[in-house]
C-alpha positions in Angstrom: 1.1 24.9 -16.6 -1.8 22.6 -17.4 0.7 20.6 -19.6 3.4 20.2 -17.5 0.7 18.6 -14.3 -0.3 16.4 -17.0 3.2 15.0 -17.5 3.8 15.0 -13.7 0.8 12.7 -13.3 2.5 10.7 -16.2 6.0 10.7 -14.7 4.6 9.8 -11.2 3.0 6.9 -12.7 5.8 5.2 -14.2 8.5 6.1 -11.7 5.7 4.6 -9.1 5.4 1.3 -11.5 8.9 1.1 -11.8 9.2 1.1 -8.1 6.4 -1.1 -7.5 7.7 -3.6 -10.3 11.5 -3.7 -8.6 12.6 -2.3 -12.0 14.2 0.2 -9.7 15.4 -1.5 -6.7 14.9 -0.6 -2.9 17.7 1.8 -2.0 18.7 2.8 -5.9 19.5 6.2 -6.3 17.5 7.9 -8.6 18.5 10.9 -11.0 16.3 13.3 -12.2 18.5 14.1 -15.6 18.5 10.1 -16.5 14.7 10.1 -15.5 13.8 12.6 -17.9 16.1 10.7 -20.7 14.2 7.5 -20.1 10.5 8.6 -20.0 11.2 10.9 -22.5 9.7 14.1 -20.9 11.7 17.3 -19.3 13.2 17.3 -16.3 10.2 19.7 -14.4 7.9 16.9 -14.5 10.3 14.6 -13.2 11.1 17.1 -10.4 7.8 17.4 -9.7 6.9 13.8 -9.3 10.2 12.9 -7.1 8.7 15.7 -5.2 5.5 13.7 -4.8 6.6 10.2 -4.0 8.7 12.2 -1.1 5.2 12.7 -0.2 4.3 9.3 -0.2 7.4 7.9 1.5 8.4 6.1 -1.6 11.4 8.0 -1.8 14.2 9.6 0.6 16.6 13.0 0.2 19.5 12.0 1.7 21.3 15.3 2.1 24.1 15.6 -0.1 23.6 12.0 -1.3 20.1 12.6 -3.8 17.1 10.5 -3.5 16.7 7.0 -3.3 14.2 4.7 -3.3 13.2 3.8 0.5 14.3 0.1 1.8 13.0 -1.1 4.7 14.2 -3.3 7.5 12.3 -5.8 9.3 12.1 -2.9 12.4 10.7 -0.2 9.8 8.2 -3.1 8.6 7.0 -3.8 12.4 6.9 -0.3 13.3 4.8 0.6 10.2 2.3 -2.9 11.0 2.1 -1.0 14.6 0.2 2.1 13.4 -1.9 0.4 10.6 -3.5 -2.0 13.6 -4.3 1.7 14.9 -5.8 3.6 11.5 -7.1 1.0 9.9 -8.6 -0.3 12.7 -10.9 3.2 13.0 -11.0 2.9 8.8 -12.6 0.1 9.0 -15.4 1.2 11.9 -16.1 4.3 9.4 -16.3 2.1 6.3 -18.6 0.3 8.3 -20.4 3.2 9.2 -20.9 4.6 5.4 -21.4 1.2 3.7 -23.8 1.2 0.8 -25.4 -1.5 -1.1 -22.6 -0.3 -4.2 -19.8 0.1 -1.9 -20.0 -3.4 -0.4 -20.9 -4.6 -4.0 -17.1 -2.8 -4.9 -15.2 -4.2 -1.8 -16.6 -7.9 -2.7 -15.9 -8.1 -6.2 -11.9 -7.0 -5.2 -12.1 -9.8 -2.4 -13.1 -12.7 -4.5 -10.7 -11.8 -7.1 -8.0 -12.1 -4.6 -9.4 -15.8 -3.4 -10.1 -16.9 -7.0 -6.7 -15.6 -7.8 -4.1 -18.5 -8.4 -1.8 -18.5 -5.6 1.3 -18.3 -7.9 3.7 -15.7 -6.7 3.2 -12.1 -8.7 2.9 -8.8 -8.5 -0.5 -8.4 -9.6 -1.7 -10.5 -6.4 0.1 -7.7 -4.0 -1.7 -5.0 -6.2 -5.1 -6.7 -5.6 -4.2 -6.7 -1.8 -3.2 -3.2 -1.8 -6.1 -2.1 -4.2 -8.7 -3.8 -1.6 -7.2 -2.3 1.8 -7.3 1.6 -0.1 -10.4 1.0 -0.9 -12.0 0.4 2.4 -9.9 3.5 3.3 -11.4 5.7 1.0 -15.1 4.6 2.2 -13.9 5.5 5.7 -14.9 9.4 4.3 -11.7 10.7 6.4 -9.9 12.2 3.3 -7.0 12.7 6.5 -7.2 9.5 7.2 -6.4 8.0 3.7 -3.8 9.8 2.9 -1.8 8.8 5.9 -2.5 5.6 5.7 -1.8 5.6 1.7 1.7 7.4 2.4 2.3 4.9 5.7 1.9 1.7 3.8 3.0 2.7 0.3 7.1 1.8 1.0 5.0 -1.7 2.8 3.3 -2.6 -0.3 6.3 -1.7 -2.5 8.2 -4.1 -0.2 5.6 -6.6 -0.5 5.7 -6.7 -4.0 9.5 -6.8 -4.5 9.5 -9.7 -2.0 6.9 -12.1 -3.3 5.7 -15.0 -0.8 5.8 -18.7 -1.6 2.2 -20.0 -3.3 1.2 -21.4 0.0 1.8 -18.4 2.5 0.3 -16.1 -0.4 -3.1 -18.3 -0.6 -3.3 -17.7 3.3 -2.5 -14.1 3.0 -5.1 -13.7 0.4 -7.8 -15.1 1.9 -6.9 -13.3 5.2 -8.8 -10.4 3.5 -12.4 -11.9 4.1 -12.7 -11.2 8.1 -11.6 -7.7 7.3 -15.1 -7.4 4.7 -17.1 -9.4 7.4 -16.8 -6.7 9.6 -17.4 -4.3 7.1 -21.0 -6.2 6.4 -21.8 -6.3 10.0 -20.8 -9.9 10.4 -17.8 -9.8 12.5 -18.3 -8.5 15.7 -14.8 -8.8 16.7 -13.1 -5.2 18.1 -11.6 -3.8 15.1 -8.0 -3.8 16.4 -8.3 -7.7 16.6 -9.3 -7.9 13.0 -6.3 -5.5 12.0 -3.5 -7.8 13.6 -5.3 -11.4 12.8 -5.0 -9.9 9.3 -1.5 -8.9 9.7 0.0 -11.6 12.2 -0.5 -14.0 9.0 1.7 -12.9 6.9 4.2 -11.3 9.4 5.8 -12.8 12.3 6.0 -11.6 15.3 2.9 -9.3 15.7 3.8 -8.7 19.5 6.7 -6.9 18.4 4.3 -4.3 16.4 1.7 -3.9 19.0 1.1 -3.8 22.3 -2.2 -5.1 22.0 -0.8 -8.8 22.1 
C-alpha cells in the first residue's frame, strides 16, 4: 500500500507537469491505460492520481465521455478572478496576521525573483507567480482556506501557463506582486479587496465583469 501512494505521488506529478507544460493540451482526453504505458507504472497509480487532479479541478469526468483536461473560457476565467478577490483577500489579512521575521524573509526572496526575472515569455515565470500567491496562502494558517483556493486557481494557473503573455504585459504582471507583500509587511494600508483586484485588473481585462466591487 505504501508503494503504490508513493507511485501516485509520482504519477500526479508528472500528469500535473504535463498539464502545466501544455504537453497535454486543455480539453485532451486523457486515458488511464496509455498513462500507465507512458510513465511506466500500473494503471492503480494512475487511477489514483486522475482521481486527485479531479480534486484539484485540473481534470473533468464527462459521463460517458472519460476525463479531460479542463479548458477554460474567458466567463470561467472571470468567474474564477471573482472569488479569488474574495479568499485571497481574507488570506492575505491572516498572512498578515501570522507574519514572522522567516516568513516575510520566504515571501520576499519569491518576489524579487519574479522582478529580477527577465520578462521573456516562459513557463517558469507563471510558476514563480503561482509559487508566490500559494505561499501567502499557506501562511494564512486556514488549512480550509488553501486548499480551495489551490483547487480554485489551479485550472487559472494551468491556463496562464499554456497562454504566455507578451514580455511587456508579463514585466507588469510580475511586478504587480509587490503591493500584495506590502500589505503583508504592514505597509499598504489599502482594504484587502482593493489589493486583490489592482493585482488582478492588470493582467485581465475587464475586472468589473469579476466583481462587484468595481
Amino acid at each position: 500500500m505504501k508503494n503504490t501512494g508513493t507511485l501516485a505521488d509520482r504519477a500526479l506529478a508528472l500528469v500535473t507537469e504535463a498539464i502545466l507544460s501544455g504537453k497535454i493540451k486543455p480539453g485532451e482526453r486523457l486515458n488511464e491505460s496509455q498513462l500507465a504505458r507512458d510513465l511506466q507504472i500500473s494503471r492503480a497509480p494512475v487511477r489514483e492520481a486522475l482521481r486527485r487532479l479531479q480534486q484539484e479541478s485540473l481534470v473533468v469526468n464527462n459521463p460517458r465521455r472519460g476525463l479531460f483536461v479542463i479548458a477554460l473560457d474567458d466567463d470561467d476565467i472571470q468567474k474564477i478572478n471573482g472569488l479569488r478577490v474574495i479568499l485571497e483577500a481574507e488570506a492575505l489579512r491572516l498572512a498578515r496576521k501570522n507574519i514572522t521575521p522567516q516568513r516575510l524573509k520566504k515571501l520576499e526572496q519569491l518576489l524579487l525573483a519574479m522582478e529580477r526575472k527577465e520578462a521573456t515569455p516562459t513557463q517558469m515565470s507563471m510558476r514563480v507567480d503561482f509559487e508566490f500567491h500559494r505561499t501567502i496562502w499557506s501562511f494564512s494558517g486556514n488549512e480550509y482556506l488553501e486548499k480551495t483556493l489551490s483547487n480554485l486557481t489551479a485550472p487559472l494557473f494551468a491556463h496562464s501557463v499554456r497562454t504566455l503573455l507578451r514580455a511587456d504585459k508579463l514585466r507588469l504582471v510580475l511586478d504587480s506582486h509587490r503591493p500584495l507583500y506590502e500589505f503583508i509587511c504592514g505597509e499598504n494600508n489599502q482594504p484587502a479587496e482593493q489589493v486583490m483586484l489592482d493585482h488582478l485588473s492588470v493582467r485581465y481585462r475587464d475586472s468589473a465583469k469579476f466583481s462587484s466591487l468595481t
